[in-house]
N, C-alpha and C positions, 0 to 999 in steps of 0.2 A: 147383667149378672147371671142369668137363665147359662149360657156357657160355660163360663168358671163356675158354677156351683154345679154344673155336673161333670166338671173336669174332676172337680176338686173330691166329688164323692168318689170318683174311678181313682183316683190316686189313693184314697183312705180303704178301699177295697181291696186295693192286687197291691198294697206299698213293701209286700214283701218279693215282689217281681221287679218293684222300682229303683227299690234300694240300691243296686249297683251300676246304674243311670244315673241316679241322686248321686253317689261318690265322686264319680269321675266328672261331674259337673262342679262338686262342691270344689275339687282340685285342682280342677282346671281354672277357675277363678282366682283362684289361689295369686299364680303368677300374672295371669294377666293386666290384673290392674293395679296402679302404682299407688299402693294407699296411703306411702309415707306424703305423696304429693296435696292428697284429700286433707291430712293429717294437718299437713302447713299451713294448707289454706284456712281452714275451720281456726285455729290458732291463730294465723293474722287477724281476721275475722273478731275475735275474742279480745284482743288486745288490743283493737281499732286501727291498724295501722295495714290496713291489704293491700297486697302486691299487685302493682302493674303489670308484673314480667308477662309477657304474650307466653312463653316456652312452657310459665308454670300453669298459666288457666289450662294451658291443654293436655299438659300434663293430667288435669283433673277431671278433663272431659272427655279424652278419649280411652280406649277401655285398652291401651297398650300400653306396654313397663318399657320405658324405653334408657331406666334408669341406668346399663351398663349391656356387653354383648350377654351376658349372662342371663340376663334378664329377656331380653329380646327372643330370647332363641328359648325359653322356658314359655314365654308368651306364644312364641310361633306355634309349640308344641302343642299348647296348651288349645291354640284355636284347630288344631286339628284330630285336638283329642274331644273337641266339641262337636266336631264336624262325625265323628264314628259315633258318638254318645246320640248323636239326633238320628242318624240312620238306624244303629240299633234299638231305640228308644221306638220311634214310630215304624221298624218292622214289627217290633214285639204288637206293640198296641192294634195295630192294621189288623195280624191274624188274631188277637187276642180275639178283639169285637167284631171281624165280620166271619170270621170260622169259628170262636172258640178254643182255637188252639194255643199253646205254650211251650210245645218243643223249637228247639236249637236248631233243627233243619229245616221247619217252618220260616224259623227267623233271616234265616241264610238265603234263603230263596230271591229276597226280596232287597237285601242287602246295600249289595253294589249299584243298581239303580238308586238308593238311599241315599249312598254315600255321596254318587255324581254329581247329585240335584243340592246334596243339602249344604255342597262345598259350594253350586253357584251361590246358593243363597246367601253363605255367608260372606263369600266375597262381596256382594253386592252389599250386605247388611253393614260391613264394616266401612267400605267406602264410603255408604250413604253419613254412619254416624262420624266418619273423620271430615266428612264436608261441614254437618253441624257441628262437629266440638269447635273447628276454625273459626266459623261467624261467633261461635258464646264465645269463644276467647278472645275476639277483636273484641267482641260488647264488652266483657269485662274488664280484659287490662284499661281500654278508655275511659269506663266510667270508675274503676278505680282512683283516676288521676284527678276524678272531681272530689268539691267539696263535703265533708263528712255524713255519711248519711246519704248521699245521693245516689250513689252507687247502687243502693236495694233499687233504683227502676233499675240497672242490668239485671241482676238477679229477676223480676221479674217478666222481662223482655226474654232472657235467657230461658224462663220457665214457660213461657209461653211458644218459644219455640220448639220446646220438647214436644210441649202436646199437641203443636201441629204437626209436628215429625209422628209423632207417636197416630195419630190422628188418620195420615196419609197411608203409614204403615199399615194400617189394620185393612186396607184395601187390598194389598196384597196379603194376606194372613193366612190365606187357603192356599196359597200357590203350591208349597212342597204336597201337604196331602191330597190336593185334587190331582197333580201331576203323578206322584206314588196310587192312585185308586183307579185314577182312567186309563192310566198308560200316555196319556196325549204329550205331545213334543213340550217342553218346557214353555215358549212363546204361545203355545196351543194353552197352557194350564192354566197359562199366566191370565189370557184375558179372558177363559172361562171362570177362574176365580174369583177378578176382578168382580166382572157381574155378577159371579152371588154375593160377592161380601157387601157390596154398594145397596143390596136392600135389607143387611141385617149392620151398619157400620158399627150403630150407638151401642149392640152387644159386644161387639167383639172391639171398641175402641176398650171398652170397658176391663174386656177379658184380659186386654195389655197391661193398659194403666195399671190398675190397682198392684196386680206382684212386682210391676218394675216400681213403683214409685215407692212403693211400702220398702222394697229394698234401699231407695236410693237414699228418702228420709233414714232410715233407722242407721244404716251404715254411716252416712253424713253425720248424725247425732254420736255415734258409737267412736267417731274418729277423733274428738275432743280428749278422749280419754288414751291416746294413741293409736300409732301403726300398727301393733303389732294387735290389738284390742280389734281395729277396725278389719286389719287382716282376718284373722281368724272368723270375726262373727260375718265380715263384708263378705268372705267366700261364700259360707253356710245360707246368706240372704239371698245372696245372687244363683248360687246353684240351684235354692229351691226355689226364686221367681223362674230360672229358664226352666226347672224342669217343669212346673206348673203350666207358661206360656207353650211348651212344645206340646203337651198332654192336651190342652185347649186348643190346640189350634185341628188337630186330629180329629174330637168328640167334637167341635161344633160343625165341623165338615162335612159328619158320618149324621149329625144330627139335620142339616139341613140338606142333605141329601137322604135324607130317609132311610139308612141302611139300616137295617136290621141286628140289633146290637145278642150278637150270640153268648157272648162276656156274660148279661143279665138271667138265659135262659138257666135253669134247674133241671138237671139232669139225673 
């Protein structure tokens, strides 16, 4: 918790610096997940009668709208509008806390290497999650097709793959801001990262879980009452778990590397 609760105090500090990081986040979520599919599910669910279809669990599991080209191409958008939100998100923050600064050509500086790194990441980050959403949707259309009731062990087999995905993930958690602080090649960050995060994991598994999950529960419950319900509030959940998750992942880097947080000094 020690992470996310000094994440979380640095966001309630500058959240007038954040605010338009927070937007384009809240936006971008917007299109990219298909809620009406959430929306079905939850509804089968309710009515005891859930669906096998393989197409719709992944529809539910993976974070892309694949519902027409319209959709797809609003989602592509949308992951590239995430990919400039992370860059300029964690250049703000990098000069905020290790110089103090908050000018625009501070920010700029630092940018385009941002952008480079945080496009691999996401490629990687979505790959990884299209490989899990495949296995929860094999788990679930199959245990759909058993008898009433049985089906919650897929639900929990599926939950437990989360938090071992989520789990593994937090080993790499440090890669973008060790990479963006040291300079070092990306494959250089990566398993410098590694081994810090491997003696702090149970913090930062922590500093994950809880905004994704708090989002996934509440939008999940939110979707009963529809799409367009779940839209709305699913965006607003999800944009403020990523931007919480990138703000943590920056301060616990800076905190276990010992930098000297200039952001706190009084001048």
């Amino acid at each position: 918790m020690r992470y996310l609760i000094s994440a979380l105090k640095y966001i309630k500090d500058n959240y007038i610096i954040l605010l338009p990081s927070l937007a384009v986040a809240i936006l971008a979520f917007a299109p990219a997940i298909d809620y009406s599919a959430m929306q079905h599910i939850t509804q089968s669910f309710a009515d005891g009668k859930l669906t096998s279809r393989f197409s719709d669990w992944l529809k539910l599991f993976m974070p892309f709208n694949s519902e027409n080209w319209a959709t797809v191409l609003l989602t592509l958008a949308a992951y590239v509008a995430l990919v400039l939100d992370v860059a300029y998100t964690h250049s703000m923050v990098d000069k905020h806390i290790r110089f103090g600064s908050k000018s625009f050509r501070s920010i700029i500086s630092s940018f385009t290497i941002n952008f480079i790194y945080g496009f691999i990441c996401m490629v990687v980050l979505i790959l990884s999650i299209f490989v899990l959403a495949v296995l929860m949707a094999l788990i679930m259309s199959a245990f759909a097709l058993a008898p009433a009731y049985v089906f919650i062990v897929g639900i929990v087999l599926c939950t437990a793959l989360v938090v071992v995905y989520v789990f593994i993930s937090s080993h790499f958690f440090l890669w973008l801001p060790c990479a963006e602080i040291t300079g070092f090649k990306m494959s250089e960050a990566l398993y410098s990262s590694y081994a810090q995060a491997k003696t702090v994991r149970g913090r930062l598994f922590t500093a994950i879980a809880l905004p994704v999950f708090t989002a996934l529960i509440l939008t999940t419950a939110l979707s009963f009452l529809g799409s367009v319900v779940a839209t709305i509030f699913g965006s607003i959940l999800f944009g403020c778990a990523y931007m919480v998750v990138i703000i943590t992942s920056y301060i616990s880097y800076a905190e276990i590397e010992g930098i000297e947080r200039e952001d706190l000094k009084k001048y």
